[in-house]
Structures are given as C-alpha cells and as structure tokens.
N, C-alpha and C positions, 0 to 999 in steps of 0.2 A: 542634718546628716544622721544624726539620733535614731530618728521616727525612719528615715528608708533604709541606715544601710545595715541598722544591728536587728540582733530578733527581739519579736514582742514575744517581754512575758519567755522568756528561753525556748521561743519553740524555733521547730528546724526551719530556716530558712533556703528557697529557692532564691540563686541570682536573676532575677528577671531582668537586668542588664545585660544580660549574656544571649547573642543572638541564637545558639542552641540549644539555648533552656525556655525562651521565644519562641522556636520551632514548635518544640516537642506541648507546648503548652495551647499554641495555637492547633498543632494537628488533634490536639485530645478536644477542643471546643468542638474543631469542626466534624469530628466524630460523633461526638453527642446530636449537631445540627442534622447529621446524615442520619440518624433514628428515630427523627422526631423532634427533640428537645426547639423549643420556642423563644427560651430567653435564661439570660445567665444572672444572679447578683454576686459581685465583685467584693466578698468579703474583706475588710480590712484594706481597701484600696487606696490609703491615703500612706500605707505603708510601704507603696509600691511606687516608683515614679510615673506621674500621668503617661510620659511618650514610652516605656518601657511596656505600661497596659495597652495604646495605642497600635505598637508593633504585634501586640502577639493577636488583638482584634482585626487589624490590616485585613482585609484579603478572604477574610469569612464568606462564604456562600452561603442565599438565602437570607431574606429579611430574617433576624430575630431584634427581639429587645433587652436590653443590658442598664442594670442599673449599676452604679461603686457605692461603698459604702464610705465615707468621708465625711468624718464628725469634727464638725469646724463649730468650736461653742464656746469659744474665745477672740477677746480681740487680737491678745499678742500669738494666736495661731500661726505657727511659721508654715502651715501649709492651708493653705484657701480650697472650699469645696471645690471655686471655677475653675477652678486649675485644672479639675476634670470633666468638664462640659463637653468639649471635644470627641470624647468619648461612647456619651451616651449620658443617662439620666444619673443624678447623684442625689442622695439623701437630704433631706433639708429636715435636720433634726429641732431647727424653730419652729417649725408647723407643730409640732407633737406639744412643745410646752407652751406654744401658743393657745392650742385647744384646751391642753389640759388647765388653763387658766382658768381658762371660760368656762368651758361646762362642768369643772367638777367643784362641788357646795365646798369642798375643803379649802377651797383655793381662795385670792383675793380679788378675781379677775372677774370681766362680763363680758358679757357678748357681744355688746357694743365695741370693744374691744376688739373685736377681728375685722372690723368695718373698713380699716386701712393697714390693716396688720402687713397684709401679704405684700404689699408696695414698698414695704421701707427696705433699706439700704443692705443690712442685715440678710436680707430674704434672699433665695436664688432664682431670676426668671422664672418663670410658670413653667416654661415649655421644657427647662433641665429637671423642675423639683420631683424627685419623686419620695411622699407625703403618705404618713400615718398619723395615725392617732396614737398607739403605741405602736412597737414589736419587740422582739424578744430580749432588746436589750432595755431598754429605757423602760418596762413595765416591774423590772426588778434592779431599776437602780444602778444598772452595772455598765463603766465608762463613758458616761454622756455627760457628766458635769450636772448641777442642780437643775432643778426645776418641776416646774407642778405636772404630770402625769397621769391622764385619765385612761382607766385600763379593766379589764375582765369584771374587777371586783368589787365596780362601781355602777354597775346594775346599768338603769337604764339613762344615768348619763352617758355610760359609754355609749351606748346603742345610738342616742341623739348625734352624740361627737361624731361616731361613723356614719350617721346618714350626711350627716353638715359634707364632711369629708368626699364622699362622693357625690353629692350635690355641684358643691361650690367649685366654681371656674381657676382652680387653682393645681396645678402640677397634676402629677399621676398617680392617682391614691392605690392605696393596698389595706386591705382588712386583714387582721392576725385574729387565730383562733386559740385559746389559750386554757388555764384550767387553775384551779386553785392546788398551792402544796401546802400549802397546811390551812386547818379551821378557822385563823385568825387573817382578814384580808390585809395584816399590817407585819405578818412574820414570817420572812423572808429564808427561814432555816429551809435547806434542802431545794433551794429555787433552780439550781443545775439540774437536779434530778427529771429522770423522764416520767411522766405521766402516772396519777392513780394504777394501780395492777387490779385485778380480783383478787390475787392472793393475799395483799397486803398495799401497804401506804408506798409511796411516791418512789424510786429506781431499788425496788425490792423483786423486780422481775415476775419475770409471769404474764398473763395476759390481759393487755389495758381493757380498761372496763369501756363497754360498748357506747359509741356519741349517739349512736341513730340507731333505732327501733325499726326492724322489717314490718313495712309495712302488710296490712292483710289484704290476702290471696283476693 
C-alpha cells in the first residue's frame, strides 16, 4: 500500500486509479503516438498499479514499444516485476549485476558464470526482459539495492559487457551513453548534475562540451 498509494520521496502524485486521470494520460501518450513518438519507458512503474498502467495503455493506436521500470531485487519484494508483463517489457535489473560480475576485474565473478545465469528463477522470461548493462540509475548507485556494476568508467570491459549484451539471445538490450563528473572514476559527488559545460565543470550551465566532431567536407 506504501509503495502505490503514498508519494515517492514527497513528490506530487497523480491518482492513476481514477478513470479521468486514465483518460487524460492516455490521450497525452496517444498524442505523442500521432507525432511520431515509437515507444514510451514507464518510469517508477512499480509505483503505479500494473492494471491502473494497463487502462491508460488500452486502446493506443499504432504499434509502439513500452518498457516499466520495476526494481524487484529482493526476495520479500511485496511487488513482483511480473506483475507487469501484461503490459509490455519490464526492467530486469539482474542482468545488469549479473554482467557486472563477470566482466568487471573488480568484481568476484566470471564468465562462466552467465552460462545458466539467465534461466534461473530469479530471472524474467527473455521475451519481457528488457536488459543493460548499466543505465542511469544503477551506474551511480542510486535505489537498486547492492551489487557489482560495469559502467562508462570501466573502459573497455564495458565495451566487451555491451557487445555480450547485444549478442546474446536474452531480452531487449539498450546501450546508455554516459560521461564522467568528476576526475576520480570512484567519486560520485555531483552525479545528478548534467553533463561537462565549456564554461565550467558538471550543472554549471553553458554549453556541453561537443561528443562528435564534424566531420570534413
């Protein structure tokens, strides 16, 4: 009752029990659909009840694809990822600390170790998982519960970890593009803030320092 009907963290909550808050949520997806837009991720979706996200998805026009975000990384979890399979694809944040086992030197794990990984109990079907290596939460720590983590700042394991990742016959991978905030790949100060500036260091504004180089004429 905790987890769906108070707010996380005090922020404002919408009743998505309320079939006019349903509406109005539904008509704003299928607006996005009528522009273009391809596919939605369901923030914080395990805060919401699966059939409450179920109603406002109903009825969408157009193939797109929908992931929820549902961080199930306990056992006494009073809310299960499958809960939301119905739905569309949901997060399987064991794949992330499963890789991050294996491919990162810090870690205790090998690679041998993923050989049955993705079968056990724990796991979520292939065809719901949808599977990183890191993303924006779990590469800085924040609300995932422990576990080993291979991420930006770990050269070219990571690179290894995302090719395995989109290789291997497991769920629906996603690559995250990420950067360092400060000099030290282990200090986490200022990790909210948005990206390097020209002007100065990490949410000092101005404008982010260039990824890609034009190439020549």
């Amino acid at each position: 009752y905790q987890v769906q009907q108070c707010k996380l963290s005090g922020l404002p909550d919408l009743n998505t029990g309320k079939a006019d808050v349903q509406t109005a949520l539904h008509n704003y997806l299928q607006a996005l659909i009528n522009t273009g837009v391809k596919g939605f991720r369901i923030d914080g979706a395990k805060h919401m009840a699966a059939q409450d996200i179920a109603a406002i998805l109903n009825g969408l026009t157009v193939t797109f694809y929908v992931f929820q975000e549902a961080i199930d990384q306990a056992a006494n979890e009073p809310i299960r990822d499958w809960e939301y399979t119905p739905n569309g694809d949901v997060t399987e944040f064991a794949y992330a600390f499963a890789l991050g086992s294996a491919f990162d030197d810090a870690c205790s794990g090998s690679l041998s170790d993923l050989q049955n990984r993705f079968t056990q109990a724990d796991m979520l079907p292939s065809r719901f998982a949808q599977v990183f290596t890191d993303n924006h939460d779990d590469q800085r720590g924040h609300g995932v519960g422990a576990g080993c983590v291979v991420d930006h700042r770990d050269g070219a394991e990571h690179r290894l970890a995302n090719i395995f990742a989109l290789a291997y016959p497991y769920g629906n991978p996603s690559v995250i593009s990420s950067y360092y905030w400060q000099t030290s790949s282990t200090d986490n100060t200022y990790d909210s803030y948005g990206p390097p500036t020209v002007t100065g260091g990490p949410g000092t504004g101005g404008t982010t320092h260039a990824l890609l180089r034009a190439l020549p004429a």
